[in-house]
Wavefront OBJ file of the C-alpha trace (Angstrom):
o trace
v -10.870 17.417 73.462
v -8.631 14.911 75.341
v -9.129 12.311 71.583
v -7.808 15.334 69.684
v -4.809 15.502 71.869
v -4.058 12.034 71.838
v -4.861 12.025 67.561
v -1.960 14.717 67.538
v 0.126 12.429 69.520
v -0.039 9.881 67.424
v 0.258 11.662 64.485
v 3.239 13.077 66.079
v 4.785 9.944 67.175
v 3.885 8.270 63.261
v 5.800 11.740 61.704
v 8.798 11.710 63.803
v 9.246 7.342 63.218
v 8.838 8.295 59.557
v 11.692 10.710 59.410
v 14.088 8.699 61.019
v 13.061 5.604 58.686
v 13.603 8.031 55.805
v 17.183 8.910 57.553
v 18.037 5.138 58.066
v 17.266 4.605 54.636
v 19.570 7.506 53.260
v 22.040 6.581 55.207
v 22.210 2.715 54.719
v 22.456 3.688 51.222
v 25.431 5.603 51.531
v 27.126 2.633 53.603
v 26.497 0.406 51.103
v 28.018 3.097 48.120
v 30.905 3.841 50.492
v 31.569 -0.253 50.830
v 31.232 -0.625 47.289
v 34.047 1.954 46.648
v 35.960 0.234 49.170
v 35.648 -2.901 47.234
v 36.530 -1.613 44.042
v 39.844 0.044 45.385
v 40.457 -3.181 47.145
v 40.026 -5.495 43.656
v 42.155 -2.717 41.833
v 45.197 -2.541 44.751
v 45.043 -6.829 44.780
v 45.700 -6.701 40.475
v 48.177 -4.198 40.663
v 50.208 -6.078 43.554
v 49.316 -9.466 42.152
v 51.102 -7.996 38.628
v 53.524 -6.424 40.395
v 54.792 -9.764 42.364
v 54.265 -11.989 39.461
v 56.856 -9.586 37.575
v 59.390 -9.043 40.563
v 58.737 -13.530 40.722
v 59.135 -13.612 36.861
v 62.489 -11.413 37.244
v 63.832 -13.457 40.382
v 63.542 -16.618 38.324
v 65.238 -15.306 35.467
v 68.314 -13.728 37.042
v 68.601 -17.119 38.732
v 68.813 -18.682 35.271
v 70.802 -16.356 33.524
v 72.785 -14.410 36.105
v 72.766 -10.957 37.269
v 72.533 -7.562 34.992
v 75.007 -5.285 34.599
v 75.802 -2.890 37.390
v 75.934 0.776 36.412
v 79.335 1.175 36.409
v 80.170 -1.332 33.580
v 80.968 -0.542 30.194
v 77.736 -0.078 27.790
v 78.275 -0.548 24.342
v 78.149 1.843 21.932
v 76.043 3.254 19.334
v 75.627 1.222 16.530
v 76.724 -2.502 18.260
v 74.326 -4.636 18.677
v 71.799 -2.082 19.907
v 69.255 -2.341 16.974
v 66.084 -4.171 18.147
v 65.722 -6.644 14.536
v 69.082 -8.748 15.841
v 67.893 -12.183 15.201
v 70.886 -14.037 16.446
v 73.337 -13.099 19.851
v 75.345 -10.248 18.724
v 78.924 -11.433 17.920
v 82.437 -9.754 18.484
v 85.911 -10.945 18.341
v 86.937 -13.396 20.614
v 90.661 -13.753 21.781
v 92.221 -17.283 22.164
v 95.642 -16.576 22.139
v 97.469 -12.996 21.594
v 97.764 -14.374 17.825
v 94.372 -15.971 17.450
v 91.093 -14.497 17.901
v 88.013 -15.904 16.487
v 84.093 -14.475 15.115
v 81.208 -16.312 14.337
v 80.304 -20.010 14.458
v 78.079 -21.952 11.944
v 77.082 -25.495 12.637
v 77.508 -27.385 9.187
v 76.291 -30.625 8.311
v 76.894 -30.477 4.953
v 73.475 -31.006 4.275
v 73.041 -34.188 6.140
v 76.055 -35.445 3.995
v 78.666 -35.106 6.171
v 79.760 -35.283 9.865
v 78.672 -32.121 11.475
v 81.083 -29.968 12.793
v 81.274 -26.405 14.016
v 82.765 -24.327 11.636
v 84.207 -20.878 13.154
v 85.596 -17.843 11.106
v 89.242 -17.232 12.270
v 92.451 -14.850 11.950
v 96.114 -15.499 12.806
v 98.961 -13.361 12.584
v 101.197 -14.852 9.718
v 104.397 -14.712 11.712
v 102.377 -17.717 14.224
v 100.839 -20.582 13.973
v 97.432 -22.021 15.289
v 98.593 -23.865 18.661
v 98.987 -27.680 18.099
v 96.990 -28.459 21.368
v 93.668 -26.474 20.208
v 90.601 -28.281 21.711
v 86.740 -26.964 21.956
v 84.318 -26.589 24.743
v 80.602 -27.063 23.054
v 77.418 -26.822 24.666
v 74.547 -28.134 24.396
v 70.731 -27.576 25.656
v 70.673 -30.933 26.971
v 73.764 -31.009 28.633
v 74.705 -29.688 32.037
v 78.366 -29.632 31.490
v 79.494 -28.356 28.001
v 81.412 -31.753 26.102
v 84.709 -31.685 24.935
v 85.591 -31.484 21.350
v 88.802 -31.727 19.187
v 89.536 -28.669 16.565
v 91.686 -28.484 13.295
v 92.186 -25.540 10.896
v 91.275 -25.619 7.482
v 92.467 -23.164 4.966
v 90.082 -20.576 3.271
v 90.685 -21.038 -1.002
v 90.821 -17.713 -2.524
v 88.143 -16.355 -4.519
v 90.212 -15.639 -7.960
v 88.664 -12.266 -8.459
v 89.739 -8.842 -7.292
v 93.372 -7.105 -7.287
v 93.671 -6.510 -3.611
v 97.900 -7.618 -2.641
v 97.796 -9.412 0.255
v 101.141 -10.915 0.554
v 101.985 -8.370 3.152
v 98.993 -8.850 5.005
v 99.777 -9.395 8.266
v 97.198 -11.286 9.467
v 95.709 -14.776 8.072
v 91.724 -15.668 8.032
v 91.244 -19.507 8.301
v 88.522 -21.562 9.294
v 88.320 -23.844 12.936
v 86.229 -26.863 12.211
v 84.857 -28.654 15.748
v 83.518 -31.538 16.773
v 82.464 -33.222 19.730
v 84.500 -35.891 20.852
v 80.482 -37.837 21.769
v 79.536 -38.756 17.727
v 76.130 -39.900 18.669
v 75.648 -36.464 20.371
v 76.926 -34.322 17.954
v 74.846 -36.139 15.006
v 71.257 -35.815 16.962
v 72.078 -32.085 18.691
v 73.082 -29.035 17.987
v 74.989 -27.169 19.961
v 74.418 -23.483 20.474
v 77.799 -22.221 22.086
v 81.021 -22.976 21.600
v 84.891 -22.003 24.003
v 88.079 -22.891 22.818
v 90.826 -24.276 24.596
v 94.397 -24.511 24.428
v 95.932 -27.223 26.500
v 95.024 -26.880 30.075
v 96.255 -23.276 30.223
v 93.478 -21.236 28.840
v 89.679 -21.339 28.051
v 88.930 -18.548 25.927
v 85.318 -16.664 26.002
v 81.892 -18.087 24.399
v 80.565 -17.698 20.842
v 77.566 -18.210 19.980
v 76.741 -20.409 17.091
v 74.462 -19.239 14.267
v 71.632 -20.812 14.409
v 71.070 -23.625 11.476
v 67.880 -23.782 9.093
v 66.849 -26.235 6.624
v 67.879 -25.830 3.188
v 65.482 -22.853 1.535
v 67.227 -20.617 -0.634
v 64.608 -18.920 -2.149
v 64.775 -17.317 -5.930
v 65.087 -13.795 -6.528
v 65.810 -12.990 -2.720
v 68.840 -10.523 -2.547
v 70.918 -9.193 0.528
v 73.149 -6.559 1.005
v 76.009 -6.928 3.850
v 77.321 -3.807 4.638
v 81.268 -3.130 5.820
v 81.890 -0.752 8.259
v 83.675 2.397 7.283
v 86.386 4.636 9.610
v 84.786 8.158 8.432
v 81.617 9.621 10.174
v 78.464 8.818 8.090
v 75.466 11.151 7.606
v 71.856 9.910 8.275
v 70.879 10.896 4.207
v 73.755 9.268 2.554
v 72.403 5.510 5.197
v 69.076 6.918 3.655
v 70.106 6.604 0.217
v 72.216 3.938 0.381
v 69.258 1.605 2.016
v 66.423 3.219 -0.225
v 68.666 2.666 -3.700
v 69.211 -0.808 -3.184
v 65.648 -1.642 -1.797
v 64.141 -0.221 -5.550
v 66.912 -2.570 -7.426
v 66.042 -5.386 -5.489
v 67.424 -6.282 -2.537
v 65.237 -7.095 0.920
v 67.608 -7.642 4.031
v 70.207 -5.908 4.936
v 72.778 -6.669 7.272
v 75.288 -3.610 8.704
v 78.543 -4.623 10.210
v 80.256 -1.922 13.002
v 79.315 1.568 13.004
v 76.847 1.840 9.740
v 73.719 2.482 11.126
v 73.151 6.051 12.607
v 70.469 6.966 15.482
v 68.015 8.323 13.095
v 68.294 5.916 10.534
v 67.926 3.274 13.659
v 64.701 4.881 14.583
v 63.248 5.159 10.744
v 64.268 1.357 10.202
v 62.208 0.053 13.437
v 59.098 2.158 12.600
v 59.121 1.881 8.955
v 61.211 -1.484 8.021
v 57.885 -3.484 8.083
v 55.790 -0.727 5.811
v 58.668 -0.439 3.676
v 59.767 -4.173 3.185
v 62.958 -4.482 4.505
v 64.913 -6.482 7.012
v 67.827 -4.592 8.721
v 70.029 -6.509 11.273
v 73.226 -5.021 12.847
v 76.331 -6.872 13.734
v 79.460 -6.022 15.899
v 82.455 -5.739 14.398
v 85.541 -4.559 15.879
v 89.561 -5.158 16.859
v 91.563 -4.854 19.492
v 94.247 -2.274 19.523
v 97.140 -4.780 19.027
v 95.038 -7.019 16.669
v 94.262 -4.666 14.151
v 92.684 -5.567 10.964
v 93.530 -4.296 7.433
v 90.502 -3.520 4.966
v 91.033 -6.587 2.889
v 90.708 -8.715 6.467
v 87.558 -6.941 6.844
v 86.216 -7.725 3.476
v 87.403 -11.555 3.927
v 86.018 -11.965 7.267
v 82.366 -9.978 6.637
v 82.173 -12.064 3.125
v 82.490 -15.692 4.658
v 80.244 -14.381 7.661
v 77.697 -13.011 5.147
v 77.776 -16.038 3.034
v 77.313 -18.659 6.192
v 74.807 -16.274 7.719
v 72.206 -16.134 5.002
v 73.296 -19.338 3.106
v 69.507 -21.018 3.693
v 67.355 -18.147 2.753
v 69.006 -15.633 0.312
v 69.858 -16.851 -3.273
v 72.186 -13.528 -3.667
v 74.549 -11.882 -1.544
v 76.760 -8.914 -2.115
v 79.145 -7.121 -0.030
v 79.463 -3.324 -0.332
v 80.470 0.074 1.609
v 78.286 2.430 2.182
v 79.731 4.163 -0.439
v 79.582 1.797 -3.091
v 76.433 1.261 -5.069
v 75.227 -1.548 -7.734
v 73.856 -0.141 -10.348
v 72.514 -1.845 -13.449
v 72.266 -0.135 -16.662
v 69.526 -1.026 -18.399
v 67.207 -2.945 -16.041
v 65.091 -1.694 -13.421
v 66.129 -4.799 -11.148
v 69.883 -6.410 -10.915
v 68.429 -9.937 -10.198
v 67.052 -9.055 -14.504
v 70.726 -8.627 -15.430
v 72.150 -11.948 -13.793
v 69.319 -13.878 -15.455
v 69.989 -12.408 -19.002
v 73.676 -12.626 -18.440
v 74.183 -15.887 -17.225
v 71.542 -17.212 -19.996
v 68.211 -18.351 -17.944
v 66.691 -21.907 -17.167
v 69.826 -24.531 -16.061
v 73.004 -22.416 -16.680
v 72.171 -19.754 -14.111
v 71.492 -22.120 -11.729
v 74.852 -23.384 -11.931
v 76.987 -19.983 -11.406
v 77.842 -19.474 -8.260
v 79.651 -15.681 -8.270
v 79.380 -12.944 -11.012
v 82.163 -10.398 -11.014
v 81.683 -6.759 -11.086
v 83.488 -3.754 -12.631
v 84.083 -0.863 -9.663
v 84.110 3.136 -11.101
v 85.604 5.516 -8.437
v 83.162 8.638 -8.834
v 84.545 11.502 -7.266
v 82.010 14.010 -5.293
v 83.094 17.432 -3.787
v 83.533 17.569 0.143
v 80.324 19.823 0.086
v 78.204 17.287 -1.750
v 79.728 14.359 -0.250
v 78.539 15.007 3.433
v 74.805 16.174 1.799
v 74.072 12.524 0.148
v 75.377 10.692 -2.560
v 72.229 10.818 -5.293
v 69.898 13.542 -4.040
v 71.971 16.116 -2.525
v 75.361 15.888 -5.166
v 75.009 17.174 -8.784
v 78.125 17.043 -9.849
v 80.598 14.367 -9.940
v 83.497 13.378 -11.590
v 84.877 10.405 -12.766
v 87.988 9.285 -12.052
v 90.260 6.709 -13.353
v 89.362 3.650 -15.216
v 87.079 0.803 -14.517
v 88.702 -2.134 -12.380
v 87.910 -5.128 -10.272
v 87.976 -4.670 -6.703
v 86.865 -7.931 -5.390
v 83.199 -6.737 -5.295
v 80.779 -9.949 -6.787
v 77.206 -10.908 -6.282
v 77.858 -14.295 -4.644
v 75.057 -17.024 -4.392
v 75.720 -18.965 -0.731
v 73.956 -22.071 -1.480
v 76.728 -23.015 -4.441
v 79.510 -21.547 -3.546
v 80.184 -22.197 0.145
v 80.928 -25.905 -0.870
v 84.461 -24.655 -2.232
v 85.353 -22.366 0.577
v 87.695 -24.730 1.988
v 90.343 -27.190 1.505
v 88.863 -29.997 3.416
v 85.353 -30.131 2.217
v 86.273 -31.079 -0.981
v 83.330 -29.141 -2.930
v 83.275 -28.498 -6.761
v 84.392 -25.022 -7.178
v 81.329 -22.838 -8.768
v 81.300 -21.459 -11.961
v 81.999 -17.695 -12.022
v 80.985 -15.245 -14.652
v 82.235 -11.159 -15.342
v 79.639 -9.003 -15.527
v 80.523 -6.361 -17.945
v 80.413 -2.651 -17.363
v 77.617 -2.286 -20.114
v 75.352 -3.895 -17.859
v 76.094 -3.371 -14.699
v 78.270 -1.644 -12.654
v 79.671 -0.930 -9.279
v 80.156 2.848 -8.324
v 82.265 3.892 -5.799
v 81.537 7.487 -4.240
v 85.019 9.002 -3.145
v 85.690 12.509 -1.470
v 88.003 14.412 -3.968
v 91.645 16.023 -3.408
v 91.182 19.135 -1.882
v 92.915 21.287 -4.667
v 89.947 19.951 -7.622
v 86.870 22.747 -8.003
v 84.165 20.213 -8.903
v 82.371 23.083 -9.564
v 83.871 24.300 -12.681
v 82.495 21.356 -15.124
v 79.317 19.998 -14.176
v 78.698 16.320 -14.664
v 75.553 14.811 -14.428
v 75.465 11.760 -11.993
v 75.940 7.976 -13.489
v 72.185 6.965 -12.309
v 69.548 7.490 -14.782
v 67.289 10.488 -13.963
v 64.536 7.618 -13.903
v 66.220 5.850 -10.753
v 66.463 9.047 -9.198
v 62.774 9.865 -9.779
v 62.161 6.562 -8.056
v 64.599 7.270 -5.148
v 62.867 10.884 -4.171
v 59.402 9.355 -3.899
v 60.450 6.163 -2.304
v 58.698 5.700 1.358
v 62.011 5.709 3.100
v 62.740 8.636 1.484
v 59.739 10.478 2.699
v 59.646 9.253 5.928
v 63.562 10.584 6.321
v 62.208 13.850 5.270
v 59.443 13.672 7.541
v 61.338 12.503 10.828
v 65.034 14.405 9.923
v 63.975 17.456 12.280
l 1 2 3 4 5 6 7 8 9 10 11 12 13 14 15 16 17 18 19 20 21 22 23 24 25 26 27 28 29 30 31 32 33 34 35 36 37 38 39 40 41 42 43 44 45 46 47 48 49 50 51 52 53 54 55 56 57 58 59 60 61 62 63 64 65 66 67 68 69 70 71 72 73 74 75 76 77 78 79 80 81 82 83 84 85 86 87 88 89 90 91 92 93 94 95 96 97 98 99 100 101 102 103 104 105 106 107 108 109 110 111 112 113 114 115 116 117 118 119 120 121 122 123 124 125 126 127 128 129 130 131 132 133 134 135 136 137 138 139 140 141 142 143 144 145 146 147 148 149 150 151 152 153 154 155 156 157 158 159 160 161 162 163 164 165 166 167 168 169 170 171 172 173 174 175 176 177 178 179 180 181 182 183 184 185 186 187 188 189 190 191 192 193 194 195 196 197 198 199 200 201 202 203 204 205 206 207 208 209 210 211 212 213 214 215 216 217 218 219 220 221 222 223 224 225 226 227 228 229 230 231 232 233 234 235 236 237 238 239 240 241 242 243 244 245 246 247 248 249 250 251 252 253 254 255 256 257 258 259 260 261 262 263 264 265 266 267 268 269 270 271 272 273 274 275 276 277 278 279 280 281 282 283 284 285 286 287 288 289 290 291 292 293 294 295 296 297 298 299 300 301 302 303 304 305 306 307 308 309 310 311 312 313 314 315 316 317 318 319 320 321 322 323 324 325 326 327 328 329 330 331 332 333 334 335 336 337 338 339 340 341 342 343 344 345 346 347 348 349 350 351 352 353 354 355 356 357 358 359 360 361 362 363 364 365 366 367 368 369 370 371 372 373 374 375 376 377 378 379 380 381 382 383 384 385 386 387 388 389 390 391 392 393 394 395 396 397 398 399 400 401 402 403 404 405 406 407 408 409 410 411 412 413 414 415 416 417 418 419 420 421 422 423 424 425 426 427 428 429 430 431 432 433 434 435 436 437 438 439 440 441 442 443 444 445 446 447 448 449 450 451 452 453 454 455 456 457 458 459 460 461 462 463 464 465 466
């Protein structure tokens, strides 16, 4: 009797050890799940702290480099300068050096390595002044801690002998500002990527930044468009079209000065411009109240900028409205025409500018704020053909003979006649004419249009519009 007891005992004493292992065990395992957790939170919290210090570090040493943002209470610009993402170069806006003299852009010219280099800066002057005697330049240089001083003469712009624009009441002059550095050695191995005028010891005006230089590429059958602002409100189709047109006829990059671009098209050229194949870039362009520029400055000041701007990697360059479309007549692409024009193989390689014909087309108000092509059916035309200025320019032969100091060979220029191609110019007609009494069909073949509907920018405007 007394063995069983103790057997139960022990049997006893073996279950109850055996439970509490079996409780140990559980519970060690949830220690070692609950420190495992702990870990993991712990690794996560240290990478999102580490990230976070290494970008508050990474911001810390770049406001100490380039200075502090803007607060909130300082002017933003506004839509349409500067603000589209494909700006490939600092945006650029007039630059005051005296109350008659405010400067644009800067180009660094070497003259392809046959020249000295200077900095050559697009310029306007009222007529009834003259460009101080005393003008000096600040340029700067990567290298440099201090910017080095340079000395600055003007050199006259030659007029293009095409268009019938009367300037001889224009108020204002556009001239260029050739710079050097007053160190040779420096400015022949640098180049410098901002420039400040002075005048005397009284003034220094603001910076401009100088567009950066490439080497010598112009490559055949490349085409861009550079686009003058207009004062009217423009509609997101009529950008549409405009953009769409010239992509099908030829033309790759596009560069808009001012207000051009609206907010949609913005949006459709930073999704689409790869899948589509173009190259939009947006440039400030503006005037002071008591500095006000006439159209024909406009034109003269956006065509040497154009010309300077894509002079290394665009063989063609026109300069249009957003209203104003090429159109040739019997070719599917306008680069065709020059080459058949001009004759082929060595002769086109020697003209420089080909002058175009301009048609004013005139749409009804209605059909004028709906699109130019797609929404408008009928159109009139008004007046005669005549030149207004508008040419396909090539940059890489004519910007030798821009001015009066370089010297260059002037280019050869050739008229392009209205039987194969053309310039239309979309107007808004007088209120008191009923377009809708006489239909016209519109001057684009019904094939171009066809092309224009099922173009990608087209669809993706249709797509995106609501």
């Amino acid at each position: 009797m007394i063995g069983i007891i103790e057997e139960n005992k022990r049997n006893l004493l073996f279950s109850e050890y055996f439970t509490q292992n079996q409780v140990y065990v559980v519970m060690r395992k949830y220690q070692q799940l609950a420190l495992t957790i702990i870990s993991a939170v712990s690794l996560v919290a240290f990478l999102f702290y580490k990230h976070e210090y290494d970008r508050l570090r990474y911001t810390l040493e770049y406001l100490d480099t380039f200075g502090q943002p803007p607060s909130d209470n300082d002017i933003k610009p506004s839509c349409g300068y500067g603000t589209h993402r494909r700006v490939s170069t600092p945006p650029v806006d007039w630059i005051q050096v005296t109350p008659d003299l405010q400067v644009y852009s800067s180009f660094f010219d070497d003259t392809n390595g046959m020249g000295e280099p200077q900095v050559r800066t697009i310029a306007a002057v009222r007529k009834s002044s003259e460009p101080p005697t005393d003008l000096g330049s600040l340029l700067w240089f990567e290298t440099e801690e201090m910017p080095v001083p340079g000395s600055c003469n003007v050199e006259q712009v030659v007029e293009r002998p095409h268009g019938i624009a009367d300037h001889k009441y224009e108020e204002l002059q556009i001239m260029f500002i050739m710079c050097s550095a007053e160190n040779k050695k420096l400015m022949l191995s640098k180049v410098p990527y901002m420039i400040q005028f002075t005048v005397g010891k009284k003034s220094i005006s603001g910076a401009v930044y100088i567009h950066e230089t490439e080497t010598l590429k112009s490559v055949e059958d490349t085409s861009a468009v550079c686009i003058a602002p207009l004062n009217s409100p423009i509609d997101s189709l009529r950008v549409v079209e405009f953009f769409a047109y010239h992509n099908i006829i030829g033309f790759k990059k596009f560069t808009a000065y001012g207000t051009v671009l609206t907010p949609l098209a913005r949006r459709l050229f930073d999704k689409y411009g790869d899948e589509i194949g173009i190259s939009v870039e947006e440039k400030q362009f503006s005037s002071s109240k008591d500095f006000i520029l006439t159209d024909f400055a406009i034109r003269k000041v956006i065509e040497l900028d154009c010309l300077y701007r894509h002079r290394d990697a665009y063989e063609n360059v026109i300069i249009l409205t957003i209203d104003e479309y090429l159109v040739p007549q019997h070719k599917d692409k306008f680069q065709e025409v020059l080459f058949v024009l001009s004759g082929g193989g060595r002769r086109h390689q020697q003209i420089g500018e080909f002058h175009l014909l301009t048609q004013k087309i005139c749409l009804d108000s209605e059909h004028f704020t709906k699109g130019v092509l797609l929404s408008a059916k009928q159109t009139h035309v008004t007046g005669e053909t005549q030149e207004e200025g508008v040419a396909i320019l090539r940059p890489h032969l004519i910007i030798s003979s821009l001015g009066t100091i370089s010297g260059g060979k002037s280019s050869e220029a050739q008229h392009i006649n209205a039987a194969s191609a053309l310039v239309y110019h979309y107007i808004s007609c007088s209120p008191g004419t009923n377009m809708h009494l006489d239909t016209h069909h519109l001057p684009i073949s019904a094939k171009t249009v066809d092309k224009l509907e099922k173009s990608l920018l087209i669809r993706k405007w249709k797509v995106n519009q609501w």
